[in-house]
C-alpha positions as CSV (number, residue, x, y, z in Angstrom):
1,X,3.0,-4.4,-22.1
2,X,-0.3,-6.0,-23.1
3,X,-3.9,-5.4,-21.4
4,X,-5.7,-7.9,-23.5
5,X,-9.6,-8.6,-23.3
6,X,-8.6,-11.4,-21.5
7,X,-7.1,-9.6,-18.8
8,X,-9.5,-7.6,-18.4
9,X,-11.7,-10.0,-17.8
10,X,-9.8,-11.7,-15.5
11,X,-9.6,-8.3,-13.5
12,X,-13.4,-8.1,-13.4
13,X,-13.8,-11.2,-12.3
14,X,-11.2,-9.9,-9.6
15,X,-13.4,-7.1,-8.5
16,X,-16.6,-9.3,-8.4
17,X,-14.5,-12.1,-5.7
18,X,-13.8,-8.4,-3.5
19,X,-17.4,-7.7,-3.8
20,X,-18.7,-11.3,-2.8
21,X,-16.2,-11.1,-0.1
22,X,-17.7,-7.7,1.5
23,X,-15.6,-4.9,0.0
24,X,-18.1,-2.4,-1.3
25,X,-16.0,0.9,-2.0
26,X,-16.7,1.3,-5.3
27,X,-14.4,3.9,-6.0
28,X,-11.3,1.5,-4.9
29,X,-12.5,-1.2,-7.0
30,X,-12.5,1.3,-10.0
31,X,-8.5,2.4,-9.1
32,X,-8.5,-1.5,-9.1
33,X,-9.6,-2.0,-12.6
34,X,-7.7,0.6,-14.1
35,X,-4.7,-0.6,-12.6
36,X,-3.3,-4.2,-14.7
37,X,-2.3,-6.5,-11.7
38,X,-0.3,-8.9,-13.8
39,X,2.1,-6.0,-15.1
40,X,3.4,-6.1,-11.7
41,X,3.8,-10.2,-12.0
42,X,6.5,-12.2,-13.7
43,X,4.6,-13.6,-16.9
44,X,4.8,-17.2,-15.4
45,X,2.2,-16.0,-12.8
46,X,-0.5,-14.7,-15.7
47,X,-2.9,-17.5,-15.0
48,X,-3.0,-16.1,-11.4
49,X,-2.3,-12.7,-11.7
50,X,-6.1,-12.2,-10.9
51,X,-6.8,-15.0,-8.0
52,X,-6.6,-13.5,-4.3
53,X,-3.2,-14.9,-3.7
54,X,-0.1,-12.8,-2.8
55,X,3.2,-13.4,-4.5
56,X,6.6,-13.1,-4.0
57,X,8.4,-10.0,-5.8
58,X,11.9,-10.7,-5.0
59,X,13.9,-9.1,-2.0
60,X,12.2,-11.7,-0.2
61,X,9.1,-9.4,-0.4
62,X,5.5,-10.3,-1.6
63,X,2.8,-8.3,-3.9
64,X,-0.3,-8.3,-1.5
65,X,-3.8,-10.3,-2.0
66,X,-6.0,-7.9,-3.9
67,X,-8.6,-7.6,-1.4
68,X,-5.5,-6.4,1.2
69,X,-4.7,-3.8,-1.4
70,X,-8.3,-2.6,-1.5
71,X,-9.0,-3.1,2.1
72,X,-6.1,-0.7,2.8
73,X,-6.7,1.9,0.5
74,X,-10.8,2.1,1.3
75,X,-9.4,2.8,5.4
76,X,-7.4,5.5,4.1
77,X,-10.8,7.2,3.1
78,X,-9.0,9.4,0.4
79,X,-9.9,12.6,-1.0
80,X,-8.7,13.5,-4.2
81,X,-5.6,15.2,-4.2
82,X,-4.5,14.7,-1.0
83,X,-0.7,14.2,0.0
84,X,-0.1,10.3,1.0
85,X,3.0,8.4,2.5
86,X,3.4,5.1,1.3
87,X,5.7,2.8,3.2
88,X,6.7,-0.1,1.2
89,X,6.8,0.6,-2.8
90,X,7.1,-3.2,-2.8
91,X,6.3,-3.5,-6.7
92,X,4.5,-0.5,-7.5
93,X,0.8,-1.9,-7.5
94,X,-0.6,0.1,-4.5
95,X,1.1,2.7,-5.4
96,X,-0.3,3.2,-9.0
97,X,-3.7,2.2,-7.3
98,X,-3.6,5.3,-5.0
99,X,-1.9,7.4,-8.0
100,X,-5.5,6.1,-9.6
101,X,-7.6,7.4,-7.0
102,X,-5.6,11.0,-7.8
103,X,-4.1,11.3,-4.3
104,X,-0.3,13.1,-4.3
105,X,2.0,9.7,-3.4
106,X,5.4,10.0,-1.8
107,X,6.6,6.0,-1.7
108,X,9.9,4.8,0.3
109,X,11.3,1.7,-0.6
110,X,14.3,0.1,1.2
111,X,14.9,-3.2,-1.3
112,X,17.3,-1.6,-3.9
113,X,16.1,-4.3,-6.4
114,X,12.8,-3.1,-5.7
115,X,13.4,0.1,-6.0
116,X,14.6,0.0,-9.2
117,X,12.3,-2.0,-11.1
118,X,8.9,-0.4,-9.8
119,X,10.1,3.0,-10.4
120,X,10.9,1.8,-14.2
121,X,7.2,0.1,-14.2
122,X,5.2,3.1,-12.7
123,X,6.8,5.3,-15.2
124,X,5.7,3.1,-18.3
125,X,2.6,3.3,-16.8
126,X,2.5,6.8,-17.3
127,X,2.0,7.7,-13.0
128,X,4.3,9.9,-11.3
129,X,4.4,9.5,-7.8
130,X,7.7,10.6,-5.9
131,X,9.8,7.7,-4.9
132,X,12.5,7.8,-2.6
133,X,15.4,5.1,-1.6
134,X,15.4,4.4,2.3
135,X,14.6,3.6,5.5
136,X,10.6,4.3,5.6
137,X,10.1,4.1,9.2
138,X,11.7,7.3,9.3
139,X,9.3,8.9,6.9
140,X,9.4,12.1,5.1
141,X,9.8,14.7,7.5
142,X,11.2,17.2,5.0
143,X,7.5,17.0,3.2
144,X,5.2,16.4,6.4
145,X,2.8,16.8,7.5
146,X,0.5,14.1,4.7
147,X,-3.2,14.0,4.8
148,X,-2.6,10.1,5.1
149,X,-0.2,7.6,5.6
150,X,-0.4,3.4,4.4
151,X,2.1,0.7,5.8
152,X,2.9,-2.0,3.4
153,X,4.5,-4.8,5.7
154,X,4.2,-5.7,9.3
155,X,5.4,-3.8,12.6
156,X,5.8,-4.6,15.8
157,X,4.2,-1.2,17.0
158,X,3.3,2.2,15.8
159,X,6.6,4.0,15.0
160,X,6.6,7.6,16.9
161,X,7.5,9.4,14.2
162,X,4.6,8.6,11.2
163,X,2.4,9.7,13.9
164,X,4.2,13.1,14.1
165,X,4.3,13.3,10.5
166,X,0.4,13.1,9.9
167,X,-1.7,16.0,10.1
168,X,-4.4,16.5,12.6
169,X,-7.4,14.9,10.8
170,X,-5.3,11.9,9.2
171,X,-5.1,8.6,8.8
172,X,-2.5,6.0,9.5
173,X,-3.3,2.2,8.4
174,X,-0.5,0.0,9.6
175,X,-0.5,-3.9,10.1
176,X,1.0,-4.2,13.9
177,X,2.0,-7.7,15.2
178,X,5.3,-9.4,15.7
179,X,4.2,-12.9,14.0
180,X,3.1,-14.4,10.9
181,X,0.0,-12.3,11.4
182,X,-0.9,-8.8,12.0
183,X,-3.7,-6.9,12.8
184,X,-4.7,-3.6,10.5
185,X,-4.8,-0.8,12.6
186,X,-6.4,2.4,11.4
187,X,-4.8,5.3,13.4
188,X,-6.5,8.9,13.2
189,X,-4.9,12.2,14.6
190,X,-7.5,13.8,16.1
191,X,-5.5,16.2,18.1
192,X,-1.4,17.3,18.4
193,X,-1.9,14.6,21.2
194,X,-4.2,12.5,20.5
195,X,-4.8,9.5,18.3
196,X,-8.2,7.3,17.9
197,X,-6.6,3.7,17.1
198,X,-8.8,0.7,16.1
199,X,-7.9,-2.4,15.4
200,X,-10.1,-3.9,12.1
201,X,-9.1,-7.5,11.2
202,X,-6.0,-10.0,10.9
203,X,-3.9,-10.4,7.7
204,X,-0.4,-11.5,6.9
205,X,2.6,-9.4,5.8
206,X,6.2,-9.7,5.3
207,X,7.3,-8.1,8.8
208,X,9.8,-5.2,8.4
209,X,13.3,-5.4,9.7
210,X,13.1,-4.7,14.0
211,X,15.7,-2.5,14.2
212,X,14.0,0.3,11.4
213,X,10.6,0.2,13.7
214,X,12.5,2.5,16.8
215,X,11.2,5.9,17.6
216,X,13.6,8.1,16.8
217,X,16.8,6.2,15.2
């Protein structure tokens, strides 16, 4: 895999679009720019790797716009070291992004195909997030409760139990909506019963199977 000066370039000139466009976290946009976008890309895509665009992945699934990815992961407001859920490993580029920003990732993917070839990528990369095969809408209950916990695609609603697996003091970002569009909701436990929820802008994901979104299946 090559990181040439010319991609690096390109990534800069990624990071400067995100800042003209209002994202200001500097600390994401470093993750950003230690993290090679177009690894994640079919070689075809190079010339684009770098533009704000999504793209598909395969599995019918899509690697999100870069300013998505940072938008995201600045809501999750992360501390280093602390344990995150990651809902979607989609093709491993937010997930070596928060493995940047030193945070403890546990990542669920359901897409076999997708499964497969991230975990091969984010292991060349030299990251070493735990990855798991499955139905993410059920989370990780065995290793709850996590400091924080990032949705990858769309839902219909909040699913019961991610709330129940976030500690008191967490954050849940989740894209909610039933259509082509969805609006990022940052969820924070404040208490074993209650949750702050705000609603923070409309983007478009690839909107997760209905039937995985229910409460307890």
């Amino acid at each position: 895999m090559e990181d040439s000066y010319k991609h690096k370039g390109m990534r800069k000139r990624m990071l400067v679009e995100l800042r003209d466009m209002g994202f200001k976290d500097e600390r994401v946009l470093e993750a950003m720019n230690s993290v090679p976008r177009h690894y994640f890309l079919s070689s075809a895509f190079l010339e684009f790797a770098y533009q704000n665009k999504a793209f598909q992945i395969g599995a019918g699934q899509t690697i999100s716009q870069p300013f998505t990815v940072a938008f995201q992961t600045g809501l999750l407001e992360l501390l280093d070291g602390e344990k995150v859920l990651e809902i979607g490993t989609g093709s491993g580029y937010q997930t070596c992004v928060l493995c940047e920003m030193k945070a403890k990732v546990f990542s669920i993917e359901r897409q076999k195909l997708l499964f497969d070839n991230s975990g091969k990528l984010i292991k060349l990369m030299g990251y070493n997030p735990k990855l798991y095969y499955g139905d993410g809408y059920k989370g990780l209950p065995a290793w709850a409760p996590f400091d924080k916990i990032l949705v990858t695609c769309g839902a219909p609603f909040i699913p019961e139990v991610l709330k129940e697996q976030l500690r008191v003091g967490g954050i849940l970002v989740i894209p909610i909506g039933d259509g082509d569009k969805q609006s990022m909701t940052k969820v924070t436990r404040l208490s074993e019963t209650e949750f702050d929820i705000k609603e923070l802008g409309t983007f478009m994901f690839v909107p997760m199977l209905t039937k995985r979104a229910g409460n307890k299946d």
